[in-house]
C-alpha positions as CSV (number, residue, x, y, z in Angstrom):
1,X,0.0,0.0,0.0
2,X,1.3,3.4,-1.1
3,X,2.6,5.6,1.9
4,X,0.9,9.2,2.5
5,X,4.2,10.5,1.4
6,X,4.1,8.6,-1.3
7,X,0.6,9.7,-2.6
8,X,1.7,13.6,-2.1
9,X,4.7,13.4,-3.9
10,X,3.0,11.9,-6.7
11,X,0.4,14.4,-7.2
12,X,2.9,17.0,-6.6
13,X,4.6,15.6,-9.8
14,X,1.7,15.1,-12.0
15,X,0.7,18.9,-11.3
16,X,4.8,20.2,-12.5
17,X,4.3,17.9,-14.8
18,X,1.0,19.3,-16.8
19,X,2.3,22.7,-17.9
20,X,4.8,20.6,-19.8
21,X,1.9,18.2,-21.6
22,X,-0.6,21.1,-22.0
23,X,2.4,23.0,-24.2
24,X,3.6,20.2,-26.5
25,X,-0.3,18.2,-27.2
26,X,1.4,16.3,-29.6
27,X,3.9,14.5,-27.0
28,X,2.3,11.8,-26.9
29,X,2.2,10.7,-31.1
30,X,5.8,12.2,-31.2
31,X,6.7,8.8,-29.3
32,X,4.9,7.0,-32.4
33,X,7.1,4.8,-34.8
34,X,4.5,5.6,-37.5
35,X,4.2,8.7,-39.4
36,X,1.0,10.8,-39.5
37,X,0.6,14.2,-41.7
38,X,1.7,17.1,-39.1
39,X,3.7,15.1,-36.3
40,X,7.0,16.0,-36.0
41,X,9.5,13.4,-37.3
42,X,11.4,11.3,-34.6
43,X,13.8,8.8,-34.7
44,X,11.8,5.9,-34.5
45,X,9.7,7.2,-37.1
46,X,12.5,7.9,-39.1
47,X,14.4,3.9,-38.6
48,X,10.8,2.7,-40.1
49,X,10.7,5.0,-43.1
50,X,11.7,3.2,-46.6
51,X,12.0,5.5,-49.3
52,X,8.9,4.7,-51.1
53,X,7.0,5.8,-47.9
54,X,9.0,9.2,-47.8
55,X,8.2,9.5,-51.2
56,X,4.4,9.2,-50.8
57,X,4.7,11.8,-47.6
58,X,6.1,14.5,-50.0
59,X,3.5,13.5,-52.6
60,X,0.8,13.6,-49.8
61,X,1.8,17.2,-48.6
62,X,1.5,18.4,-52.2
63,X,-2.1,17.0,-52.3
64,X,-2.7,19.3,-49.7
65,X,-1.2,22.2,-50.9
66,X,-3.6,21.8,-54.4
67,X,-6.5,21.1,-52.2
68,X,-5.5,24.5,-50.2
69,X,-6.6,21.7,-47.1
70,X,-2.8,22.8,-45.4
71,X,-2.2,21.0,-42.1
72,X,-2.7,23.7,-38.9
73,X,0.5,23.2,-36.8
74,X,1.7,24.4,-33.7
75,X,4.8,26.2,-35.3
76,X,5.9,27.7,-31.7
77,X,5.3,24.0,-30.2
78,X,7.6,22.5,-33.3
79,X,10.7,24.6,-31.8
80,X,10.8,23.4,-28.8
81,X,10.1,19.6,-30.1
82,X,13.1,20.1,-32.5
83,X,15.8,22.1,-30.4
84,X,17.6,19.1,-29.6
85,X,17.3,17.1,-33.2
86,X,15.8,17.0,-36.2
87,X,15.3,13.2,-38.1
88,X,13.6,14.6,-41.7
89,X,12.2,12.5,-44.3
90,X,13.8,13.4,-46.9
91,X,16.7,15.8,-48.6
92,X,15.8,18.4,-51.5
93,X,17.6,19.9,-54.0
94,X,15.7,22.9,-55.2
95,X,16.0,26.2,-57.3
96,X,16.4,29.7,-55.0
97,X,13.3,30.7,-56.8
98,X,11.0,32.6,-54.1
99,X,8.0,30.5,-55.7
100,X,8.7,26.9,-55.3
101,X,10.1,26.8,-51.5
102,X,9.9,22.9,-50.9
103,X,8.3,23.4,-47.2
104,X,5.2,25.6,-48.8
105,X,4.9,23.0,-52.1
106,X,4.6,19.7,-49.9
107,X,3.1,21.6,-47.1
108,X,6.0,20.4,-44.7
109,X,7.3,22.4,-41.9
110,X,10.3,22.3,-39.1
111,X,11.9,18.8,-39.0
112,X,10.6,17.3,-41.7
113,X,12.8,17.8,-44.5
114,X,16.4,18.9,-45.5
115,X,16.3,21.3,-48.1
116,X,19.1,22.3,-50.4
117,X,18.4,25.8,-52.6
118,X,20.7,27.3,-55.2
119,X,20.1,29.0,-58.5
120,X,19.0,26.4,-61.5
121,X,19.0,23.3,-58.7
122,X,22.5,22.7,-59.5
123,X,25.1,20.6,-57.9
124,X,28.5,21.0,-56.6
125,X,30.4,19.7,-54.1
126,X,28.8,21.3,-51.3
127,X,25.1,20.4,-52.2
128,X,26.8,16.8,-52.4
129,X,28.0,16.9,-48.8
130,X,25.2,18.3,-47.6
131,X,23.1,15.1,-49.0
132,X,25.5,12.8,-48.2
133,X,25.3,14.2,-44.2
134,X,21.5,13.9,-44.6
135,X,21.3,10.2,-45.4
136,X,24.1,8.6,-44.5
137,X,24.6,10.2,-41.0
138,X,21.0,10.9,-40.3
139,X,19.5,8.1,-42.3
140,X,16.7,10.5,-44.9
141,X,15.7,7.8,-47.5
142,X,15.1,10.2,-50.1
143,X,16.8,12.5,-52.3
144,X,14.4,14.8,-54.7
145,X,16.3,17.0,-56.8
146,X,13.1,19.6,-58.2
147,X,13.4,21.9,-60.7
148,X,10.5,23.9,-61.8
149,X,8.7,25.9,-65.0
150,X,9.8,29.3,-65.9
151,X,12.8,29.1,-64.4
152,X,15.3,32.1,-64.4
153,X,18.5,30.6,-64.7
154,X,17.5,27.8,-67.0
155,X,15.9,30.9,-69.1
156,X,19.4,32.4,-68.7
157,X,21.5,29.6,-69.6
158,X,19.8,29.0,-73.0
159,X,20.2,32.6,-73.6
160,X,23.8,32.6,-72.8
161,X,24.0,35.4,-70.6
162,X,27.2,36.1,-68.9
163,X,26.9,38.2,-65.6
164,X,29.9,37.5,-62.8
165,X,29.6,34.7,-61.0
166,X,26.4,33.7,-62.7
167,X,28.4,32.8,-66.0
168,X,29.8,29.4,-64.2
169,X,26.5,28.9,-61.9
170,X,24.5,28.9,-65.7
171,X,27.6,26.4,-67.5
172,X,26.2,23.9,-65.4
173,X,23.2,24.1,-66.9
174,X,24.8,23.8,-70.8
175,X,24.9,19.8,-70.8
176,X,21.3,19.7,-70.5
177,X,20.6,22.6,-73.4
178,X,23.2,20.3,-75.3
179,X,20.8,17.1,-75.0
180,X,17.5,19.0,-76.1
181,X,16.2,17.7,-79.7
182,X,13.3,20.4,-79.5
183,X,13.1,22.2,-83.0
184,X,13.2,25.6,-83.0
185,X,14.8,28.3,-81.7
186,X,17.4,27.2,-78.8
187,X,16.5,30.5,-76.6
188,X,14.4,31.6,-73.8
189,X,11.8,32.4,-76.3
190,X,10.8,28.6,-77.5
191,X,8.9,27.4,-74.5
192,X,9.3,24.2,-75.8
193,X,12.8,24.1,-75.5
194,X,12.8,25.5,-71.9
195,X,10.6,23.5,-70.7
196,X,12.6,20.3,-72.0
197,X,15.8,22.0,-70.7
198,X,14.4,22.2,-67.3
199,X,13.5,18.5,-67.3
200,X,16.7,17.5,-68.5
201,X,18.5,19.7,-65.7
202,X,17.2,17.5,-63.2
203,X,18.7,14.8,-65.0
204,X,21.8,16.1,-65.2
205,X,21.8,16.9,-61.5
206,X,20.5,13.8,-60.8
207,X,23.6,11.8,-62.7
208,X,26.2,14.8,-61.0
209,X,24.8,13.4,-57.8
210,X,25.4,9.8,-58.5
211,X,28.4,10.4,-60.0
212,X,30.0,12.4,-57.4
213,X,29.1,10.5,-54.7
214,X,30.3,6.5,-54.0
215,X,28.5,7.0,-50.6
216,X,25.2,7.7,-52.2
217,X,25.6,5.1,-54.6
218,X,26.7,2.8,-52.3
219,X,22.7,3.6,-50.3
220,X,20.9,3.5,-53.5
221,X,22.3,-0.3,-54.1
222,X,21.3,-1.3,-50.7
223,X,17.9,-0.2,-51.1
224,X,18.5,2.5,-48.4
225,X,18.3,5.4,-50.5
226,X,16.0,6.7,-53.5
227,X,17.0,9.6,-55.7
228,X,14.5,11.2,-58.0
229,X,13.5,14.0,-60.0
230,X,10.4,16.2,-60.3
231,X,9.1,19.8,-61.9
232,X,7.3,21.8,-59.9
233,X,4.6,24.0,-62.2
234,X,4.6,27.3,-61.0
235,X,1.3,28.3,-62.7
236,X,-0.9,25.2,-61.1
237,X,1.3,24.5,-58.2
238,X,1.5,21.1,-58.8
239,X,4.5,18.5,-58.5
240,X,4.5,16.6,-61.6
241,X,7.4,13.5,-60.7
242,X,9.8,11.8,-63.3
């Protein structure tokens, strides 16, 4: 039988204790080794996750985002739940363009995914470490390199503009305007052409990551790791996937 003592001391915990549960409601489902749509990724969930099923969460958030159904999220809560870690789903490599941000287009938010943003969604070194800390120390599943319609510097590239450090940011871009077989003119002008510029970008950046990488590679054999492309359309908002 419980002492007096006992008894008090417990009550005296459970009453510290609610403040805590009444400012993080989702505590409890944190500790899940499942996913569910708005719960901060953990550890557990993360060990579980193949990369088919991270896949399917990004295409899931991008339903949302069409439907204009966004998850409502405790975005104050989320700092405090991530301040110590962060386990996301999945690592993207995206233009800088201010209308595509990967968060807003999968309707994601703090923890969920790594996100990599440069000009074109080009790849150097840098991007490459940055993946390979994401899935091989972290253990994200997925790689999703997304490019986008009306892009700026793939516009730029096929025009061949030259503007300081831009010039060697747009070269990276040439191998794909090289591999185009769209008739017409080869400028920013053809839409045709563009657009099948942008989708073979992604390609490119696709192969630069395989290529620069053993460590990737080496995930992508084992199963461990999926890299894929997609084009996000900036006049429907959809992710169309390659």
């Amino acid at each position: 039988m419980k002492t007096l003592y006992q008894l008090i001391y417990g009550a005296i915990f459970l009453l510290l204790a609610l403040p805590t549960l009444a400012a993080d409601p989702n505590s409890a489902k944190n500790n899940s080794s499942t996913h569910q749509p708005g719960i901060i990724m953990n550890q557990s969930i993360l060990a579980e996750l193949t990369p088919n099923q991270a896949l399917d969460i990004l295409k899931a958030g991008n339903a949302r985002f069409l439907s204009g159904k966004t998850l409502e999220r405790d975005e104050k809560g989320m700092i405090k739940q991530t301040a110590l870690g962060q386990f996301p789903a999945a690592s993207i490599v995206a233009c800088m363009d201010s209308r595509s941000g990967p968060e807003i287009v999968f309707d994601l938010s703090k923890g969920d995914i790594f996100v990599n943003r440069v000009a074109g969604n080009v790849i150097n070194d840098d991007i490459v470490g940055g993946l390979e800390y994401g899935s091989k120390a972290i253990g994200t599943p997925l790689i999703v390199v997304l490019g986008h319609t009306d892009c700026g510097a793939v516009k730029g590239a096929c025009d061949g503009i030259e503007m300081g450090n831009l010039t060697q940011l747009l070269d990276k871009i040439k191998p794909a305007i090289k591999q185009s077989k769209v008739p017409g003119a080869r400028n920013s002008k053809n839409t045709q052409f563009v657009n099948d510029v942008t989708e073979l970008n992604v390609d490119v950046s696709i192969k630069k990551i395989r290529e620069s990488s053993p460590i990737l590679r080496d995930l992508e054999s084992q199963g461990k790791l999926k890299i894929v492309g997609a084009i996000y359309d900036t006049s429907s908002g959809k992710v169309l996937w390659k």
